[in-house]
Structure formats: C-alpha cells, structure tokens
N, CA, C, O and CB atoms as a CASP TS submission, in Angstrom:
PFRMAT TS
TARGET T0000
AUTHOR 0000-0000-0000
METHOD Language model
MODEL 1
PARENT N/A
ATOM      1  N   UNK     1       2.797  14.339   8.211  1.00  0.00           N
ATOM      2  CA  UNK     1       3.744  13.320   8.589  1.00  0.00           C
ATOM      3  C   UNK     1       4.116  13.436  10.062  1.00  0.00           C
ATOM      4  O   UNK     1       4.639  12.515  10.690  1.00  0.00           O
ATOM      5  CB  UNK     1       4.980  13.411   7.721  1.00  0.00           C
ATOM      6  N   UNK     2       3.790  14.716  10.610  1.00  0.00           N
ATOM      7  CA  UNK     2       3.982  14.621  12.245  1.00  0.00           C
ATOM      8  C   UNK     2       2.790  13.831  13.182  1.00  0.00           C
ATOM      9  O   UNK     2       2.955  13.444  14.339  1.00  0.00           O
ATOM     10  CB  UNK     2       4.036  16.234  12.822  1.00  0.00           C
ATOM     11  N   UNK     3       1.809  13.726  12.540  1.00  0.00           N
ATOM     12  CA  UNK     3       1.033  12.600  13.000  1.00  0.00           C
ATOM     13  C   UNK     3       1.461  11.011  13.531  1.00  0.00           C
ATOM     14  O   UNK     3       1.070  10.245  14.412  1.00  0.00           O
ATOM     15  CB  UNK     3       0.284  12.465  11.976  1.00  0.00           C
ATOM     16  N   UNK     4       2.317  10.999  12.641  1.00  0.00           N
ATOM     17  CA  UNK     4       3.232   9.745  12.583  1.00  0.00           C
ATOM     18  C   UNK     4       4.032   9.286  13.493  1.00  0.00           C
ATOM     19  O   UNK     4       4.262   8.080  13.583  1.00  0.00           O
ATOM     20  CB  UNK     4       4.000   9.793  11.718  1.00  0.00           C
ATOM     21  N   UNK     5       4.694  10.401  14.487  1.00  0.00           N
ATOM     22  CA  UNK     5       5.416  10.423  15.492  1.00  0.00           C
ATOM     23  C   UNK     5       4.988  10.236  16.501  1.00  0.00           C
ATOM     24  O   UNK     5       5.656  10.077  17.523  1.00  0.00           O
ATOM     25  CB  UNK     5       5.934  11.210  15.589  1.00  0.00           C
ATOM     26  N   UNK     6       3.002  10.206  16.368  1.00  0.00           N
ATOM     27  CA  UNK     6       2.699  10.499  18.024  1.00  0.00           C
ATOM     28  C   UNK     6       1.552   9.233  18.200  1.00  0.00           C
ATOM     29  O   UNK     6       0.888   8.838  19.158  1.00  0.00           O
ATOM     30  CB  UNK     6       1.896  12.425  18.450  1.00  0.00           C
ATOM     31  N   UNK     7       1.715   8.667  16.283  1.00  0.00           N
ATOM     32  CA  UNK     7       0.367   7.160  16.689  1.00  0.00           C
ATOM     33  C   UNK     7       1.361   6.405  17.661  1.00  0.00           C
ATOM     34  O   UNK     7       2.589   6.403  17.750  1.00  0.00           O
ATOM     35  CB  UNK     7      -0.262   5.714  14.928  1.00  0.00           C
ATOM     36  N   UNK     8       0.367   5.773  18.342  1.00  0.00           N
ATOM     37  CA  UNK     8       0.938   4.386  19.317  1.00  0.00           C
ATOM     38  C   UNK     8       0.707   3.331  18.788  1.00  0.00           C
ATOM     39  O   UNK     8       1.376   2.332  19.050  1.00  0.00           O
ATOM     40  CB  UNK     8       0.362   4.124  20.694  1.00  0.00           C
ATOM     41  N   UNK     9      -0.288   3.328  17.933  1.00  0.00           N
ATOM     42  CA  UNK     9      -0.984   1.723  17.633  1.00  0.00           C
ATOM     43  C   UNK     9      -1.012   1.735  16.162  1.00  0.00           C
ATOM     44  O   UNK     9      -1.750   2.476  15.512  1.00  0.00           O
ATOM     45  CB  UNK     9      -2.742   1.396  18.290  1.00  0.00           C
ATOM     46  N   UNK    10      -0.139   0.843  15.631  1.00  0.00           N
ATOM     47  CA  UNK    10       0.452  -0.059  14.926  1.00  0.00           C
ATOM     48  C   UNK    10      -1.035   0.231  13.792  1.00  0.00           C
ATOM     49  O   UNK    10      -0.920   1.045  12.876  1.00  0.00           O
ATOM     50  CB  UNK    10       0.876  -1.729  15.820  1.00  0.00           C
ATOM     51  N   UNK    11      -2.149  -0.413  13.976  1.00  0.00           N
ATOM     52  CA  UNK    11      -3.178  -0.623  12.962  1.00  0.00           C
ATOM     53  C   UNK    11      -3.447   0.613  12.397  1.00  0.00           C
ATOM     54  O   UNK    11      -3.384   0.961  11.218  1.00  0.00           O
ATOM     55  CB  UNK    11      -4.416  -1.231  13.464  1.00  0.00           C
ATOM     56  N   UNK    12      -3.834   1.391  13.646  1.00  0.00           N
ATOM     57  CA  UNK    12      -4.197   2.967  13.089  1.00  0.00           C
ATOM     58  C   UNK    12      -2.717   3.823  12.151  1.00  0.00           C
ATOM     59  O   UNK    12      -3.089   4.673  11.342  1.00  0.00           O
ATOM     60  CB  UNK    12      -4.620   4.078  14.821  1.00  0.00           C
ATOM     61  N   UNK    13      -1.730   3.685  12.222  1.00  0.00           N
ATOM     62  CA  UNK    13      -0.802   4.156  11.291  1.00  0.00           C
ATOM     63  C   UNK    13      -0.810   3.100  10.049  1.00  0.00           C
ATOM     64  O   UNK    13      -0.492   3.744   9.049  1.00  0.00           O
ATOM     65  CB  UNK    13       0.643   4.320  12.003  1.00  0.00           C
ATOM     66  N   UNK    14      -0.952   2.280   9.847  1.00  0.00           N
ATOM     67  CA  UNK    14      -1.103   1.643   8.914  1.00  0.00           C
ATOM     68  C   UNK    14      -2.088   2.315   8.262  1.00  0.00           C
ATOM     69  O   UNK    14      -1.674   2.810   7.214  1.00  0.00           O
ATOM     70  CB  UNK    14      -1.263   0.439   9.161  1.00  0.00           C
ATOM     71  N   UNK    15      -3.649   2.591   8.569  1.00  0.00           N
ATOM     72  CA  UNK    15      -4.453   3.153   7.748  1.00  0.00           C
ATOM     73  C   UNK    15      -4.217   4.448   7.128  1.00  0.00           C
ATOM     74  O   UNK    15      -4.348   4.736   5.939  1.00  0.00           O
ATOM     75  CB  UNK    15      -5.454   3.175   8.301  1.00  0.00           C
ATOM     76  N   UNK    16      -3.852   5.187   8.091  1.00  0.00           N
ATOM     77  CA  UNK    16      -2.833   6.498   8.113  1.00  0.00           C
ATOM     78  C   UNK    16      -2.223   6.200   7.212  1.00  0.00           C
ATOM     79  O   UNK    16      -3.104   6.570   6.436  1.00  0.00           O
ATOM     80  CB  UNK    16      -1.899   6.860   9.256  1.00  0.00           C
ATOM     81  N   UNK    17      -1.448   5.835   6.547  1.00  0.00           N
ATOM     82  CA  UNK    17      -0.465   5.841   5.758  1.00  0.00           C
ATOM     83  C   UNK    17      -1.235   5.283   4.518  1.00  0.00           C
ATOM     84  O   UNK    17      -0.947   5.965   3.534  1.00  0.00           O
ATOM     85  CB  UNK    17       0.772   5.082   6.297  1.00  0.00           C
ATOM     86  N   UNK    18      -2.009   4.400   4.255  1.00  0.00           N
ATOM     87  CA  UNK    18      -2.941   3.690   3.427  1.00  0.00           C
ATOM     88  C   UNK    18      -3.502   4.664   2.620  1.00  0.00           C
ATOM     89  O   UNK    18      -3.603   4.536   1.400  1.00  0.00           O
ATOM     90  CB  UNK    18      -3.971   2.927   4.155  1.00  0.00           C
ATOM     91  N   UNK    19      -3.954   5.850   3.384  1.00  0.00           N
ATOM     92  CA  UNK    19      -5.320   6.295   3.036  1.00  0.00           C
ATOM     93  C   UNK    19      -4.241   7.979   2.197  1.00  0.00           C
ATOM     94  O   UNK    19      -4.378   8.645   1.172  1.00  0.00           O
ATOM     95  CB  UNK    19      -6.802   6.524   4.912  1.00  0.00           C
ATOM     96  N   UNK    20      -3.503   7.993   3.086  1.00  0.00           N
ATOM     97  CA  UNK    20      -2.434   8.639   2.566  1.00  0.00           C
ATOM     98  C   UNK    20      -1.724   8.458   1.271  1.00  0.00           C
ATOM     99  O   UNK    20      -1.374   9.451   0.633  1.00  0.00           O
ATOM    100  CB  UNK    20      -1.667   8.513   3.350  1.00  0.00           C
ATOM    101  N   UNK    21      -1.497   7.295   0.858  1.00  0.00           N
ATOM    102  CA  UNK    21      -1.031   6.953  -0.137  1.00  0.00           C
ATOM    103  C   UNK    21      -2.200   7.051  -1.525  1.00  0.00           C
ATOM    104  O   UNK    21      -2.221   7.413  -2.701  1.00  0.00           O
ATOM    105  CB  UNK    21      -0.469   5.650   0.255  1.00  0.00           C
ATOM    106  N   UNK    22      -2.796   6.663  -0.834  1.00  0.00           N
ATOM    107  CA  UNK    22      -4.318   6.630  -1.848  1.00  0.00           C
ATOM    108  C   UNK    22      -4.449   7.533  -2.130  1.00  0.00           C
ATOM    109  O   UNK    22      -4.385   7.625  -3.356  1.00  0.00           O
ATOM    110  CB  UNK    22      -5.650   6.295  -1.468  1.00  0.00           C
ATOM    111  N   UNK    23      -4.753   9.039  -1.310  1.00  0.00           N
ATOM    112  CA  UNK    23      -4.873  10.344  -1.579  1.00  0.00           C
ATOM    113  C   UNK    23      -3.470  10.687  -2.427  1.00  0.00           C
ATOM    114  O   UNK    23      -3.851  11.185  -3.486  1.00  0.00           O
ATOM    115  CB  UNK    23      -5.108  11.179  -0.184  1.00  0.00           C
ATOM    116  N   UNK    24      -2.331  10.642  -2.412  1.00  0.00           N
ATOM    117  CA  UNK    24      -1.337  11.124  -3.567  1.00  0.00           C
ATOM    118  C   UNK    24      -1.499  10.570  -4.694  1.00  0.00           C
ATOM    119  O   UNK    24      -1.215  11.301  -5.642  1.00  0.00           O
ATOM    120  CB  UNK    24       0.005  10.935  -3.339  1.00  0.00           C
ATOM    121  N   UNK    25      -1.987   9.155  -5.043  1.00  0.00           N
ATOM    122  CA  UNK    25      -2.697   8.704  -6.222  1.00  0.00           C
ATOM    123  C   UNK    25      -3.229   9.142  -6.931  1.00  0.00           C
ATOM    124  O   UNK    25      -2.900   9.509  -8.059  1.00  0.00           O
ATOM    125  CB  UNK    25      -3.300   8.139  -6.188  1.00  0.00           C
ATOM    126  N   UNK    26      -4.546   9.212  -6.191  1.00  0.00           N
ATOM    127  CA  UNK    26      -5.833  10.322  -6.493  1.00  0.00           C
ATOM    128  C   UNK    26      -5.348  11.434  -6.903  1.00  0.00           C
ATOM    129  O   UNK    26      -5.678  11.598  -8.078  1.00  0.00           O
ATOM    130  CB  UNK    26      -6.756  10.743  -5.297  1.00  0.00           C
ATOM    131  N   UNK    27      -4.749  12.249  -6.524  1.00  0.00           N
ATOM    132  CA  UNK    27      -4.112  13.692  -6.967  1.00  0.00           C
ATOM    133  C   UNK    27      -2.601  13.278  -8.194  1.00  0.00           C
ATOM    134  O   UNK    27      -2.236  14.177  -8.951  1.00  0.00           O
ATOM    135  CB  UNK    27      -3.427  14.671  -5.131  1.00  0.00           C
ATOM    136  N   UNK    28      -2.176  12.465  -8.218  1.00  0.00           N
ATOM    137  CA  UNK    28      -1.171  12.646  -9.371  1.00  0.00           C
ATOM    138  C   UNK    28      -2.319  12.004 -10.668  1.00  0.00           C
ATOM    139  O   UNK    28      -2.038  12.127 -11.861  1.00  0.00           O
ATOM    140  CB  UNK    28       0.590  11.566  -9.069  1.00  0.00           C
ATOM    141  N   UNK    29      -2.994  11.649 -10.418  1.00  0.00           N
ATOM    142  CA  UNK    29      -3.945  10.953 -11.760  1.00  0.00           C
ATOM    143  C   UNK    29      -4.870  11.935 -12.729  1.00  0.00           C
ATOM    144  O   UNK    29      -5.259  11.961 -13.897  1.00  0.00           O
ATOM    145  CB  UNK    29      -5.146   9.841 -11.080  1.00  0.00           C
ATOM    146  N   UNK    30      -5.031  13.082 -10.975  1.00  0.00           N
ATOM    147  CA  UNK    30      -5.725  14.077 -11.417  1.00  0.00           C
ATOM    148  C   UNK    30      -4.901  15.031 -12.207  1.00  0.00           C
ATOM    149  O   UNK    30      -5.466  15.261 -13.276  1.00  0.00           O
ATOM    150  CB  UNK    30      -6.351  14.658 -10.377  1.00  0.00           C
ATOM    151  N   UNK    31      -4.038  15.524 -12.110  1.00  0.00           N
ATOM    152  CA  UNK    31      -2.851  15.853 -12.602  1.00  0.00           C
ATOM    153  C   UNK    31      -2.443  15.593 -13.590  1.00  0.00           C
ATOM    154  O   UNK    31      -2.344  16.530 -14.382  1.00  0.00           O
ATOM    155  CB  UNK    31      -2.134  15.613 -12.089  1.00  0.00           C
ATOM    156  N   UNK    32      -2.102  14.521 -13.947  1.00  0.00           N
ATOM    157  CA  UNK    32      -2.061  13.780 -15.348  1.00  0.00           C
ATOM    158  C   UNK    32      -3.336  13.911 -16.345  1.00  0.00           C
ATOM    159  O   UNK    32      -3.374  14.105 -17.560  1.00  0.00           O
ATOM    160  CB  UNK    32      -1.886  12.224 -15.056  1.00  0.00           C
ATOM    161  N   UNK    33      -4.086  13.782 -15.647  1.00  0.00           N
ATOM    162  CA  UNK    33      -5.850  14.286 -16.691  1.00  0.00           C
ATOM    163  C   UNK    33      -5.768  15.043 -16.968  1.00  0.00           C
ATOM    164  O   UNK    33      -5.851  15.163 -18.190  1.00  0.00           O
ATOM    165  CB  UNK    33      -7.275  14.497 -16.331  1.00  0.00           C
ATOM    166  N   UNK    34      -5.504  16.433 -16.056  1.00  0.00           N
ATOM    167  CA  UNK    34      -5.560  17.700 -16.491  1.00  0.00           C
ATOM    168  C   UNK    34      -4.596  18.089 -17.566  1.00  0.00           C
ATOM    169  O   UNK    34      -4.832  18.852 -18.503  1.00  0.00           O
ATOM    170  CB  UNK    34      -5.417  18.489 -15.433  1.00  0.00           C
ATOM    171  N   UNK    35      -3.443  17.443 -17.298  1.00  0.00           N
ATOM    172  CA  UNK    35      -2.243  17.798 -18.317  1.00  0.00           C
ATOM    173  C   UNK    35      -2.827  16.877 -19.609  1.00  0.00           C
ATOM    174  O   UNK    35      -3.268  17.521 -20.560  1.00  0.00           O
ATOM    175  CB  UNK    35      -0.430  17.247 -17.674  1.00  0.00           C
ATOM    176  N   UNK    36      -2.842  15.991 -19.659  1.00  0.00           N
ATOM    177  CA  UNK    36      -3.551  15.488 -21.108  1.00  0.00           C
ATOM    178  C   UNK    36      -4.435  16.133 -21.703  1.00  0.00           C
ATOM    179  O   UNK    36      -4.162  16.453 -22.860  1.00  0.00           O
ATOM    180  CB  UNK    36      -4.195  14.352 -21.084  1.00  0.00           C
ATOM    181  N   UNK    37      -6.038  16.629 -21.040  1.00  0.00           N
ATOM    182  CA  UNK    37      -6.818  16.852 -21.878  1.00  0.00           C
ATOM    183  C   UNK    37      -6.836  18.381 -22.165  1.00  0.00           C
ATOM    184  O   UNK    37      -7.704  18.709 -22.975  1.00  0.00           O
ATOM    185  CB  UNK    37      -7.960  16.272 -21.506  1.00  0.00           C
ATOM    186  N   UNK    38      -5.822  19.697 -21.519  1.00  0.00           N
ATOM    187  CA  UNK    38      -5.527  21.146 -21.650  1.00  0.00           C
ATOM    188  C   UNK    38      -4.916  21.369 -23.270  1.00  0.00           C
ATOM    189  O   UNK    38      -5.250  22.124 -24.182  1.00  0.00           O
ATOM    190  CB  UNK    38      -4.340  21.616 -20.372  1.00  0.00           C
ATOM    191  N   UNK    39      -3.758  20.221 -23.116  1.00  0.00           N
ATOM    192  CA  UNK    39      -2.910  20.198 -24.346  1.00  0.00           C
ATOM    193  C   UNK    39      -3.579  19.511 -25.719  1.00  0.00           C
ATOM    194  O   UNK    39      -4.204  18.497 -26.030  1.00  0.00           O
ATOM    195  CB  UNK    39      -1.593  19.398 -23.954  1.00  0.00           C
ATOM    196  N   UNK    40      -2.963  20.898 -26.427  1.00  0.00           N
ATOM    197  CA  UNK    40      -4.014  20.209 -28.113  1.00  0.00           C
ATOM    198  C   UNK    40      -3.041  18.737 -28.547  1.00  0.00           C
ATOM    199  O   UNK    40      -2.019  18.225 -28.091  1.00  0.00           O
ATOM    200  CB  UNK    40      -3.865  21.834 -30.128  1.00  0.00           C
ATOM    201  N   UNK    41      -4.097  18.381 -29.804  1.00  0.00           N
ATOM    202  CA  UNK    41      -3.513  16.706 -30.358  1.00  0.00           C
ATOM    203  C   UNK    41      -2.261  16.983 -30.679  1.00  0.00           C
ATOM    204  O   UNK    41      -1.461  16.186 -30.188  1.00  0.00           O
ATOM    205  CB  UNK    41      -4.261  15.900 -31.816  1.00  0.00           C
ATOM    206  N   UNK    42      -1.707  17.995 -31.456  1.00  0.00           N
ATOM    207  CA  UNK    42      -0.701  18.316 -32.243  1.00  0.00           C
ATOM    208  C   UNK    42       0.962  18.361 -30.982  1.00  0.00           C
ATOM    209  O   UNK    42       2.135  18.458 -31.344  1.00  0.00           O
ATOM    210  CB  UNK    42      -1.285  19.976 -33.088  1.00  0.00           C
ATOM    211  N   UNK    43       0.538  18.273 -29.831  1.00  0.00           N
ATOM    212  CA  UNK    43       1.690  18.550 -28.839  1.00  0.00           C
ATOM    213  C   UNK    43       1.139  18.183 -27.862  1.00  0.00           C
ATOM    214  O   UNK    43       1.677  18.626 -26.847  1.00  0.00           O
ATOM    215  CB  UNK    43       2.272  19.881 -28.647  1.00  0.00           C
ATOM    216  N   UNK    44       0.117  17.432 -27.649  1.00  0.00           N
ATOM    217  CA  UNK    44      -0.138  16.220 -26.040  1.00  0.00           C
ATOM    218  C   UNK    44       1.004  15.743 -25.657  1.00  0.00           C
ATOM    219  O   UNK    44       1.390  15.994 -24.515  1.00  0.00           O
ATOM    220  CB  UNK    44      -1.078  14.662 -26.209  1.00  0.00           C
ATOM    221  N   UNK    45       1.945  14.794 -26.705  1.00  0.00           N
ATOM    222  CA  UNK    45       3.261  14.524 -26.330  1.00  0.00           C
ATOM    223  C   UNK    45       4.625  15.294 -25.768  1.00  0.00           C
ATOM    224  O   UNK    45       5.418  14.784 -24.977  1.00  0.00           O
ATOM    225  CB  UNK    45       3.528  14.088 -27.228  1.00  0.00           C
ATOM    226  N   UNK    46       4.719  16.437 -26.256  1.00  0.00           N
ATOM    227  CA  UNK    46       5.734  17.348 -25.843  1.00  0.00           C
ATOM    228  C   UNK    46       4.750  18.260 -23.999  1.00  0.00           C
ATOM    229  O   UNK    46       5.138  18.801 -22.964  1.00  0.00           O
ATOM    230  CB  UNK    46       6.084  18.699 -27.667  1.00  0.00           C
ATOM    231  N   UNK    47       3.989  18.049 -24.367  1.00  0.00           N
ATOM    232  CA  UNK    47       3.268  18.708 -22.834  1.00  0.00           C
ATOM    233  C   UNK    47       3.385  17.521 -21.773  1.00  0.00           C
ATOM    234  O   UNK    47       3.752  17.619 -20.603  1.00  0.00           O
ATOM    235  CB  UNK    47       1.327  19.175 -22.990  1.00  0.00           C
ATOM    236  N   UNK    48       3.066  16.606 -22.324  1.00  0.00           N
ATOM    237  CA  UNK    48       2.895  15.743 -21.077  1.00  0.00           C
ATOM    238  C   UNK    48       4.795  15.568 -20.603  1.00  0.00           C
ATOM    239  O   UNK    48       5.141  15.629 -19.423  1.00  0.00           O
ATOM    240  CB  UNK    48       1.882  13.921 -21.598  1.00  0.00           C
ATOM    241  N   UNK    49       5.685  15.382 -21.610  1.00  0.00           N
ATOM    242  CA  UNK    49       7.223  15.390 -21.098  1.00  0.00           C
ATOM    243  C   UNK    49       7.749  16.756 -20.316  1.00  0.00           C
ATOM    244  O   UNK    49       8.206  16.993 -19.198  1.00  0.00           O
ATOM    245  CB  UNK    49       8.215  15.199 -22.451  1.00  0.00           C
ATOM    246  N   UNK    50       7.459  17.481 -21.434  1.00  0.00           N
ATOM    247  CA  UNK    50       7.459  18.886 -19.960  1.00  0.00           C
ATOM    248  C   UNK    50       6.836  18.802 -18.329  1.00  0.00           C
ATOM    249  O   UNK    50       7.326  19.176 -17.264  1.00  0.00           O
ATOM    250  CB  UNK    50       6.389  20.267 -20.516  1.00  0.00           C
ATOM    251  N   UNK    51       5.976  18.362 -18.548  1.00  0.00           N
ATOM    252  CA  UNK    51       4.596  18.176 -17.277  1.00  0.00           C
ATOM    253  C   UNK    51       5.975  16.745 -16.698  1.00  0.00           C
ATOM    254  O   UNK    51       7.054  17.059 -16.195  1.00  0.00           O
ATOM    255  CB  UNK    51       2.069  17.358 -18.168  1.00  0.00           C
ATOM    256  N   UNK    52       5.673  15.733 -16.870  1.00  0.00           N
ATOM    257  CA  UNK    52       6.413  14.937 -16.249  1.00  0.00           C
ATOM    258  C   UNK    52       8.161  15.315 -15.796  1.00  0.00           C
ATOM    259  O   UNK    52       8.831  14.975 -14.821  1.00  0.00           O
ATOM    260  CB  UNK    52       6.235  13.843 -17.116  1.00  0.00           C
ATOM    261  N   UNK    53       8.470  16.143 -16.973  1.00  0.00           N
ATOM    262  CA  UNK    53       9.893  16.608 -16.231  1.00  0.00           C
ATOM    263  C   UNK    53       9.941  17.351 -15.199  1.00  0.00           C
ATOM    264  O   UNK    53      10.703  17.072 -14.273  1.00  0.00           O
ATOM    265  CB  UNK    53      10.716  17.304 -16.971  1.00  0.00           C
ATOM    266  N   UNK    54       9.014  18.599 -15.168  1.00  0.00           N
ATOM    267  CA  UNK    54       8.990  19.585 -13.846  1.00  0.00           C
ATOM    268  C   UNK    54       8.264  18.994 -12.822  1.00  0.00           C
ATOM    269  O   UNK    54       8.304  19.327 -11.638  1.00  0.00           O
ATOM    270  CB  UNK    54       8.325  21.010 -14.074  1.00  0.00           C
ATOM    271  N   UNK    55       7.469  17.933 -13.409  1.00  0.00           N
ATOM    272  CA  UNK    55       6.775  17.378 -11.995  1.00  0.00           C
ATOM    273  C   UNK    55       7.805  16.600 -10.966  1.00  0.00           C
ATOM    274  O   UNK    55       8.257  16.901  -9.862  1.00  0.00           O
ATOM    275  CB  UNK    55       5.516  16.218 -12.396  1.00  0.00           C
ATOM    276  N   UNK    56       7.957  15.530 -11.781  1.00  0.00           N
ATOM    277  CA  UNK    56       9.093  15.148 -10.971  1.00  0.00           C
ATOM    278  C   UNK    56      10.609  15.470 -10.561  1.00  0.00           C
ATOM    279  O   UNK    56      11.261  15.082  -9.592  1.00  0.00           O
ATOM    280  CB  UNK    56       9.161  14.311 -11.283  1.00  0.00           C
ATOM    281  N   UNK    57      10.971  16.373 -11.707  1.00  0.00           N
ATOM    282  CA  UNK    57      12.533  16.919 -10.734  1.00  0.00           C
ATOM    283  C   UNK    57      12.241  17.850  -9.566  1.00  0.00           C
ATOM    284  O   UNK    57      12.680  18.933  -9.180  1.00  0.00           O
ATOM    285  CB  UNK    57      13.734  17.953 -11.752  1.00  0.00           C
ATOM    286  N   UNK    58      11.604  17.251  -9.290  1.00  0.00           N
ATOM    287  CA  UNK    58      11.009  18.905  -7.866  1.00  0.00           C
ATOM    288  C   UNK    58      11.799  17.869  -6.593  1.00  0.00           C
ATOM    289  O   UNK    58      11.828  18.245  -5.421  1.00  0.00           O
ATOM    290  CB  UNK    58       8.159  19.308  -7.343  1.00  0.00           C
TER
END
C-alpha cells in the first residue's frame, strides 16, 4: 500500500489496485476451498463458521 503514495498517474494506480483486489479474491476463495474440502461431511458446517469467525474478526 506504500506504492500508492508515490504513483503519479491516475491509470497505473487504478490497475494497481485492480489487480490487487483480484489477488485478495484469489486467496480468500483459496481459503475457503481449503477449509471446505479438510473438514469431514459430518462438521463441514461447524468448520466453515469457526473458519469464517476467526477469519474475519481479525
């Protein structure tokens, strides 16, 4: 994000930030896969609420 402070041109932070956003996508999806398919059938549901609670109260 200190990159951010030193673009001058308008287009190039736009992509910057684009490509940025895309990449946290990419990685919370991955994340979510992993947490789905680790956890057995019997408690997919109670893993993935754990997984979503500690993920996001951070």
């Amino acid at each position: 994000m200190l990159a951010l402070a030193f673009v001058r041109h308008f287009w190039l932070l736009n992509a910057f930030i684009f490509f940025t956003g895309f990449s946290w996508i990419a990685v919370l999806s991955t994340l979510n896969l992993g947490a789905q398919r680790s956890a057995a059938k019997w408690v997919k549901a109670r893993a993935l609420a754990v997984y979503l609670t500690v993920f996001l109260a951070q």
